[in-house]
C-alpha positions in Angstrom: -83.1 -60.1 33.8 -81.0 -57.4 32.9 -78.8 -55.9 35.2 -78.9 -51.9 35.5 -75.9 -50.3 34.6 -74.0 -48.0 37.2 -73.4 -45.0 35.5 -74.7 -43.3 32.7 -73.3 -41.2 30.3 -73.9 -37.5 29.6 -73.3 -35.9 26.0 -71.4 -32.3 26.4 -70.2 -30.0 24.0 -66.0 -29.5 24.1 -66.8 -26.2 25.6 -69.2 -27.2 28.6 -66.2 -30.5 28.9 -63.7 -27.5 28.9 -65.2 -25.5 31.7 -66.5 -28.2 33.9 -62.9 -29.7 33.8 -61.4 -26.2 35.0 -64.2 -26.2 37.8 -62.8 -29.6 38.7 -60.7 -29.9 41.8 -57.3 -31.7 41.6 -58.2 -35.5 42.4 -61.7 -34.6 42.7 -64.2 -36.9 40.1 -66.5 -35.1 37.6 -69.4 -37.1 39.5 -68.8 -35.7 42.9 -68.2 -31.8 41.0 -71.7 -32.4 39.4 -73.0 -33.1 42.7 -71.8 -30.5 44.6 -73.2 -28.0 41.5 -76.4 -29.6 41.7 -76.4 -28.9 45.5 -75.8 -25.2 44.8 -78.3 -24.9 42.5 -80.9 -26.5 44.8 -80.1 -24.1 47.5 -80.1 -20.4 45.4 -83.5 -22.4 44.3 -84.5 -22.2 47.7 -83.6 -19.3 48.2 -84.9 -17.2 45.2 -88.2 -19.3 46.4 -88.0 -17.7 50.2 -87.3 -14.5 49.0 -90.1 -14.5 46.0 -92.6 -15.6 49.2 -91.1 -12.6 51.6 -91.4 -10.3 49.1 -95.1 -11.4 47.5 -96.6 -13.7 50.1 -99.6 -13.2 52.3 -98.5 -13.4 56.1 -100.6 -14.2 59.0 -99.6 -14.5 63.2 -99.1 -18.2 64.1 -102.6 -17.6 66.6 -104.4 -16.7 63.1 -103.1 -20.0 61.5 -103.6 -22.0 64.6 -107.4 -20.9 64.6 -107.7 -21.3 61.1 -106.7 -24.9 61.1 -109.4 -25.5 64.0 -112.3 -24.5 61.8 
């Protein structure tokens, strides 16, 4: 059985290296930087999504969903 490996690697160019590294905190790792990117991208994801659905989507009173479920 082979055991999974803990980490994996991820190729980047010097120049992504470069400006990831001057993101980086003092003492702070490259995983927990990637992380914490990934977090803001999932949020202004979120957001672009609520504001897409504010600005496009079809709105209804909670009584018109509530009787629209029944049926």
């Amino acid at each position: 059985m082979a055991s999974a490996q803990p980490y994996k690697r991820i190729p980047l160019t010097p120049s992504t290296w470069e400006q990831l590294s001057l993101l980086k905190k003092p003492g702070e790792t490259f995983d927990h930087l990637i992380s914490d990117l990934i977090e803001e991208r999932q949020r202004q994801d979120m957001i672009r999504h609520v504001r897409h659905v504010a600005e496009h989507g079809d709105f209804v009173s909670l009584d018109e969903a509530e009787e629209a479920w029944k049926e």
